[in-house]
C-alpha atoms as a printed R data frame, in Angstrom:
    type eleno elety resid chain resno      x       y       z
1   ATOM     1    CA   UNK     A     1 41.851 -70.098  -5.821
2   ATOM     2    CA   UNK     A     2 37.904 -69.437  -4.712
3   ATOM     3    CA   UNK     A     3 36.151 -66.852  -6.672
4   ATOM     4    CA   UNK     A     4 33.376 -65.091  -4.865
5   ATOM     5    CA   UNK     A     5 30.447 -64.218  -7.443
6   ATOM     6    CA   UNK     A     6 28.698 -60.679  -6.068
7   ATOM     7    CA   UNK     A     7 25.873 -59.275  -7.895
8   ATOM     8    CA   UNK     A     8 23.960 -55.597  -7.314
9   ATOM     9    CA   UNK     A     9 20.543 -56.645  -6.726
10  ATOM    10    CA   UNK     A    10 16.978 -55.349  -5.996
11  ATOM    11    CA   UNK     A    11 17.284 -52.205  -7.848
12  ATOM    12    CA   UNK     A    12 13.801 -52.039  -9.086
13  ATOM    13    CA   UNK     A    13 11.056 -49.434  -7.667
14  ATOM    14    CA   UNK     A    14  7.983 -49.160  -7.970
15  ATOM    15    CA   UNK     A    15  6.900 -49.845 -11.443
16  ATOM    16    CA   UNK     A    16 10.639 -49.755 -13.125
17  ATOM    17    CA   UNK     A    17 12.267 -52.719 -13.733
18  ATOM    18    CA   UNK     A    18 15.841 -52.769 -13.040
19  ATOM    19    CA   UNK     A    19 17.957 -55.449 -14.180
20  ATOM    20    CA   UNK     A    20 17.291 -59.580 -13.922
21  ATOM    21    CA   UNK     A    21 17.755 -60.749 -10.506
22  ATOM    22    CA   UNK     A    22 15.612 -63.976 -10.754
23  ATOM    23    CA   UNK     A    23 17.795 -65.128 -13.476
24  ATOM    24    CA   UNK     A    24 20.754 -63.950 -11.929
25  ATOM    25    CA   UNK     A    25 20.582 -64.835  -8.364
26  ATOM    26    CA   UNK     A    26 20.794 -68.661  -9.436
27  ATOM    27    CA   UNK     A    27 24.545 -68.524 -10.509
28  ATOM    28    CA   UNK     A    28 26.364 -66.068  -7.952
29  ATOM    29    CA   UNK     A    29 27.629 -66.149  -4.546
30  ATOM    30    CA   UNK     A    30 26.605 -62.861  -2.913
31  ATOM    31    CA   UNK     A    31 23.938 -60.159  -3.576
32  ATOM    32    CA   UNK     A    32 24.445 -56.723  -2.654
33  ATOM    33    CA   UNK     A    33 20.601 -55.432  -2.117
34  ATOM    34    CA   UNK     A    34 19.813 -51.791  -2.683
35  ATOM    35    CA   UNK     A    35 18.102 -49.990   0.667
36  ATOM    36    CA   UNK     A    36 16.095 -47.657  -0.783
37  ATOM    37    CA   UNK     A    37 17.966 -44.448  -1.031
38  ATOM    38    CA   UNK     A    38 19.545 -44.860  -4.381
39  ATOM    39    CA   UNK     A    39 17.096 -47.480  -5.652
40  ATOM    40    CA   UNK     A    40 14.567 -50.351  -4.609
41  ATOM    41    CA   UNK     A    41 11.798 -50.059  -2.404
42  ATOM    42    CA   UNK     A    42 10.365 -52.100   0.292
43  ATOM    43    CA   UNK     A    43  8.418 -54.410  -1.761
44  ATOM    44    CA   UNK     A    44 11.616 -55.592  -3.768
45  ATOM    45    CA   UNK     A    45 13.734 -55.529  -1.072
46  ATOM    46    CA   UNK     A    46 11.704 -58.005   0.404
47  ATOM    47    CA   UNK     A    47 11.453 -59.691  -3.024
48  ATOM    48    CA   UNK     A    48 15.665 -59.754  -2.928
49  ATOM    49    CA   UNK     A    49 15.754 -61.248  -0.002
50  ATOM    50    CA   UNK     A    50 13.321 -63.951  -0.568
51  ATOM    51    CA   UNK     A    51 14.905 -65.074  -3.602
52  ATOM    52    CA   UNK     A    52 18.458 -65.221  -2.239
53  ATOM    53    CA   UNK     A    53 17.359 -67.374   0.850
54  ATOM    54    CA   UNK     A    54 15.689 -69.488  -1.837
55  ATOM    55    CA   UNK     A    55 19.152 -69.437  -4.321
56  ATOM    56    CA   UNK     A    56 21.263 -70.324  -0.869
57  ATOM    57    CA   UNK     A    57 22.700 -66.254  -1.791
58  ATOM    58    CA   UNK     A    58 24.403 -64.739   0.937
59  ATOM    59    CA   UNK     A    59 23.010 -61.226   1.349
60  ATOM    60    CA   UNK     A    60 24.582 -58.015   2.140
61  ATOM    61    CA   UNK     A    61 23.434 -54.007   2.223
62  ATOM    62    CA   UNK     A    62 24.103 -52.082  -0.234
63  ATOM    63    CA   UNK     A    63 23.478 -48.209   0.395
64  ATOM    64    CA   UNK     A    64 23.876 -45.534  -1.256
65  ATOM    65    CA   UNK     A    65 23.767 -41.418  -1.325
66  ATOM    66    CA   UNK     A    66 19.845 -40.313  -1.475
67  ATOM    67    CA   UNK     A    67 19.535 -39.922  -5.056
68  ATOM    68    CA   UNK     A    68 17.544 -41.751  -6.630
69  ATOM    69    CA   UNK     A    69 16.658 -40.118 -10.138
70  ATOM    70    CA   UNK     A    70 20.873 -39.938 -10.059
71  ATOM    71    CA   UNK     A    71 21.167 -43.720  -8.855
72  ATOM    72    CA   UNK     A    72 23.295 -42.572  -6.292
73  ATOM    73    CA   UNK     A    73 26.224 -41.917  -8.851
74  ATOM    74    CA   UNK     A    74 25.986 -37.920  -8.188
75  ATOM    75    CA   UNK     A    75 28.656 -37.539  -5.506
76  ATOM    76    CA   UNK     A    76 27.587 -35.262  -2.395
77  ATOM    77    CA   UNK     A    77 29.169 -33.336   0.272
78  ATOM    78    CA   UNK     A    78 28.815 -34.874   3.418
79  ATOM    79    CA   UNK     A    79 30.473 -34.945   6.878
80  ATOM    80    CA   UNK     A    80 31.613 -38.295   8.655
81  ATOM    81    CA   UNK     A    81 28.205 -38.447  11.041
82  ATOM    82    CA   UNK     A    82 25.669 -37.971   7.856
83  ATOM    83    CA   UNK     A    83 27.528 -41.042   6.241
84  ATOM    84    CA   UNK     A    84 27.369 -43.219   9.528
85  ATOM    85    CA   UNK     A    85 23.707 -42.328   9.805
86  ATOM    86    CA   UNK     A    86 22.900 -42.274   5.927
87  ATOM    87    CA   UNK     A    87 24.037 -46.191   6.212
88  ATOM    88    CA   UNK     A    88 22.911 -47.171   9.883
89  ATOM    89    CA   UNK     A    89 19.367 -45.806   8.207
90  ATOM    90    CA   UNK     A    90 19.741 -47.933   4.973
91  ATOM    91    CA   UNK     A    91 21.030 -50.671   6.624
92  ATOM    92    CA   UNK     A    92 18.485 -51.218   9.110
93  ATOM    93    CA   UNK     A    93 15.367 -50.602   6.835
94  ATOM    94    CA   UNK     A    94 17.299 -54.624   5.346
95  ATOM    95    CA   UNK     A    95 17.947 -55.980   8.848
96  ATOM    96    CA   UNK     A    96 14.249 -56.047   9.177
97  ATOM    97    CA   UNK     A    97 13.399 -58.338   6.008
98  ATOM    98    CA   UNK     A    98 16.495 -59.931   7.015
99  ATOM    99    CA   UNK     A    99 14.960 -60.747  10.431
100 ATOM   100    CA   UNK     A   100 11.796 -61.368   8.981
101 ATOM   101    CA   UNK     A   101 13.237 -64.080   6.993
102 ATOM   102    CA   UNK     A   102 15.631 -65.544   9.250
103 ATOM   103    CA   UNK     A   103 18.628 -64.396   7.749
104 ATOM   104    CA   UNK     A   104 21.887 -63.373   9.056
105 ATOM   105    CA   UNK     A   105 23.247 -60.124   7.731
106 ATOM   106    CA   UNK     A   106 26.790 -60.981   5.448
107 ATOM   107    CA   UNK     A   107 28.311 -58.088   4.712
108 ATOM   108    CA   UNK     A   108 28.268 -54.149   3.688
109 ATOM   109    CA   UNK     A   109 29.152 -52.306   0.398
110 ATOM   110    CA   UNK     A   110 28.750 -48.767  -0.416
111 ATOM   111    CA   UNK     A   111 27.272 -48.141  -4.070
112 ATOM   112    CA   UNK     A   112 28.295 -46.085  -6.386
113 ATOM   113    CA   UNK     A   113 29.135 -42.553  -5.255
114 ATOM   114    CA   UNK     A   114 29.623 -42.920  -1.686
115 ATOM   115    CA   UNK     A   115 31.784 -46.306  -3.158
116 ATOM   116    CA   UNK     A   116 34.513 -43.706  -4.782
117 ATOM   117    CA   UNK     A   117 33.715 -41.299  -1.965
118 ATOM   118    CA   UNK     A   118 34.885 -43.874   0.220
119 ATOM   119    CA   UNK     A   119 37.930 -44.652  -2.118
120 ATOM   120    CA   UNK     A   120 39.275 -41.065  -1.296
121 ATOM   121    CA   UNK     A   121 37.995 -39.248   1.767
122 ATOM   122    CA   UNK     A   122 39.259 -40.332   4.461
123 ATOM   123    CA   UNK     A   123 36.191 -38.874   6.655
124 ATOM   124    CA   UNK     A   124 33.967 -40.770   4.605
125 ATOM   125    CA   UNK     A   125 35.514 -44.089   5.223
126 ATOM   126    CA   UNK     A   126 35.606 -43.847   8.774
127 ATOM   127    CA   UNK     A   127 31.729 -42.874   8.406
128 ATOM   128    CA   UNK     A   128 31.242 -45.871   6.312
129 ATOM   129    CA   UNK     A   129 33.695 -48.400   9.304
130 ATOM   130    CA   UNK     A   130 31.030 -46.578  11.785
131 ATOM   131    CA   UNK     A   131 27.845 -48.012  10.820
132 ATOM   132    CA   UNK     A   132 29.391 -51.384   9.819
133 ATOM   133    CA   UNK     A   133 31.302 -51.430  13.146
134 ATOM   134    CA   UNK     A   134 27.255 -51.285  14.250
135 ATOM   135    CA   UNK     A   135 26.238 -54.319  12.240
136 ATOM   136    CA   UNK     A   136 29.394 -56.263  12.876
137 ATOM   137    CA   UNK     A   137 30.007 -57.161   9.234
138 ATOM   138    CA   UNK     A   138 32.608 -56.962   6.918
139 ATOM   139    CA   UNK     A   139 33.253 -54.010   4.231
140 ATOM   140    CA   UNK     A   140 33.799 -54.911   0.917
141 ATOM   141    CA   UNK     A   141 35.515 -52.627  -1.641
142 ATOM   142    CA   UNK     A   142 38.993 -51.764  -3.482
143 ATOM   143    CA   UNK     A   143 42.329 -52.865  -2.853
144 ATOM   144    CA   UNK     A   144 45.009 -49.867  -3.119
145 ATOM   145    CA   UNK     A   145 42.759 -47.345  -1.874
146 ATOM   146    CA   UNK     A   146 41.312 -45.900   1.549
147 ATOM   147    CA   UNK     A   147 39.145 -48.877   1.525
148 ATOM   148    CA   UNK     A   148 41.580 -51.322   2.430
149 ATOM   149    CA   UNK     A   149 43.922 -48.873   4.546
150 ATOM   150    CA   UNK     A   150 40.962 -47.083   6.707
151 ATOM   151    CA   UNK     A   151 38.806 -50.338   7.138
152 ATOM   152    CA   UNK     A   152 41.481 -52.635   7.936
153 ATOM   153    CA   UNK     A   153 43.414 -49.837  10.723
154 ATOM   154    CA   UNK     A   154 39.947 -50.409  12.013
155 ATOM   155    CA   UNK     A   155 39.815 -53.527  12.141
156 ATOM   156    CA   UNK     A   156 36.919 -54.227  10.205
157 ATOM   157    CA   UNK     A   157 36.977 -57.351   8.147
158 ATOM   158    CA   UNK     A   158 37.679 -56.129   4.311
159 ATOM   159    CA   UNK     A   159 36.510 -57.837   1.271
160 ATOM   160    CA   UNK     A   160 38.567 -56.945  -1.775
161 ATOM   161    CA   UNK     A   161 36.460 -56.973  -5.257
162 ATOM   162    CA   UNK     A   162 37.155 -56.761  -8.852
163 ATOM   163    CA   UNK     A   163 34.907 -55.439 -11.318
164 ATOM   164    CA   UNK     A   164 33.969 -57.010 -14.420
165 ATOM   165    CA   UNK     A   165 31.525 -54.557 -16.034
166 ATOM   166    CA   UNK     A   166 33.585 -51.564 -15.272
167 ATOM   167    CA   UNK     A   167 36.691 -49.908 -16.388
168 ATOM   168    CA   UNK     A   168 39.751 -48.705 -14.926
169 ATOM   169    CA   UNK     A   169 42.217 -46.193 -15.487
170 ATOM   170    CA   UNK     A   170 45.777 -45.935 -15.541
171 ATOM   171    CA   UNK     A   171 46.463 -46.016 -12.216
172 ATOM   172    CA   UNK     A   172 44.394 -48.934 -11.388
173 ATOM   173    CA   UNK     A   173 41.243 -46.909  -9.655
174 ATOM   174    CA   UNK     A   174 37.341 -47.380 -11.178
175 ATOM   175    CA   UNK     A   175 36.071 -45.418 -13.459
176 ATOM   176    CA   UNK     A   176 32.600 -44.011 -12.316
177 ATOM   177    CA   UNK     A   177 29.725 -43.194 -15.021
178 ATOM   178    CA   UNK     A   178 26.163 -41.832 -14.769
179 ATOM   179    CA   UNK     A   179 25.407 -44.558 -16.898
180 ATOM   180    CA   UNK     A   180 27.571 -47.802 -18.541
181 ATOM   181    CA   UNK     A   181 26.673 -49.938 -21.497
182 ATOM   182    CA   UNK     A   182 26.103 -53.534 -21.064
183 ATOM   183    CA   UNK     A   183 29.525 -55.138 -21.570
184 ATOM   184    CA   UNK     A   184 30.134 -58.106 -23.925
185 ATOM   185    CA   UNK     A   185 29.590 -61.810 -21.670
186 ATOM   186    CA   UNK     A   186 32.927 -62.921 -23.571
187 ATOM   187    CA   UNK     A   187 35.174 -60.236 -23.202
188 ATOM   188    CA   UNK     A   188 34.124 -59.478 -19.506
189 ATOM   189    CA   UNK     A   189 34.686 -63.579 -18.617
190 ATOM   190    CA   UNK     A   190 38.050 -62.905 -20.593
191 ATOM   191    CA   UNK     A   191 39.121 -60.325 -18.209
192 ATOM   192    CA   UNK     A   192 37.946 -61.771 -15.007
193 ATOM   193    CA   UNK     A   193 40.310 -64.781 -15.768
194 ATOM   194    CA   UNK     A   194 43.082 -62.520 -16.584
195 ATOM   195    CA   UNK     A   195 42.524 -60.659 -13.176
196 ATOM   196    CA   UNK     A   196 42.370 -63.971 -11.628
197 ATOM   197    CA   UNK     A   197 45.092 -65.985 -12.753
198 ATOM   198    CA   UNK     A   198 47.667 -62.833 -13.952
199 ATOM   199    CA   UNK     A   199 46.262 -60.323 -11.602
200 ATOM   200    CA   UNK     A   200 45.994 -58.322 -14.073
201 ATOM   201    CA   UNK     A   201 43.624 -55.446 -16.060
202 ATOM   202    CA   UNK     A   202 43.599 -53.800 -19.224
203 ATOM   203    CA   UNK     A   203 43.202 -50.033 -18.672
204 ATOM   204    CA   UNK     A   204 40.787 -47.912 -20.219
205 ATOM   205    CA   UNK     A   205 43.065 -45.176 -21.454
């Protein structure tokens, strides 16, 4: 079986440092780069996407709700059109470095909020298949949930992911936080080869 490696990158702004993409983007598959709504700016956006043509990194969007001092992870009322335009927006601010760079646009995933948002609205999936429909790119996101069902009725090209730094409940669904702790490197390798070769998780509760 292929494994996929995707990473969260170009999260940084201004002067904050967020997380270790140079010594990242050597080792994974796929970076999901932040458009500037729930983090990153236009300087590390750029940055992003200069190191993952370097790395051979395939590069996709990753927008979010416009919240930045929340990190996108404060979930927000919205109607189907605000989503679609809240992503074309997003979206299009990392077509241009894409352009500028020669680069071909890979995929789309929602962070955070408007990720779980996505998981159970159905008006906010079909926002979320109406800007990608735009790009022509696949969706990634969560097996068992509006994600797979919505995107896939609309024929959009779905990408099912598995989390290693984040827990699950019961049921199978994420777990979202404000903020996580930095998981232990052995135990979160343990459980990606569980998921991989049991498909199987260990539940939080």
């Amino acid at each position: 079986m292929a494994v996929t490696l995707n990473c969260d990158m170009g999260e940084s702004f201004g002067l904050y440092k967020v997380g270790d993409d140079m010594g990242m983007m050597p080792i994974i598959d796929v970076a999901n780069v932040a458009c500037g709504f729930h983090a990153s700016d236009p300087d590390h956006m750029h940055t992003a996407v200069r190191s993952a043509k370097a790395s051979g990194v395939k590069i996709g969007a990753h927008p979010g709700l416009p919240d930045i001092q929340g990190f996108g992870r404060r979930e927000m009322r919205m109607t189907r059109e605000e989503v679609r335009n809240t992503i074309i927006y997003q979206v299009g601010a990392l077509a241009g470095f894409l352009k500028a760079e020669g680069v071909e646009l890979h995929h789309i995933k929602p962070h955070g909020s408007l990720y779980f948002m996505a998981m159970q609205q159905e008006a906010i999936a079909h926002g979320v298949c109406d800007a990608a429909e735009i790009f022509g790119v696949p969706l990634f996101g969560m097996t068992g949930t509006l994600h797979e069902k919505i995107y896939q009725e609309r024929g959009i090209p779905f990408v099912a992911e598995f989390y290693a730094d984040l827990d699950y409940d019961a049921s199978g669904k994420l777990i979202l936080t404000r903020v996580h702790d930095a998981k232990d490197p052995a135990e979160m390798a343990e459980r990606c080869v569980r998921a991989i070769r049991e498909g199987e998780g260990t539940a939080e509760d």
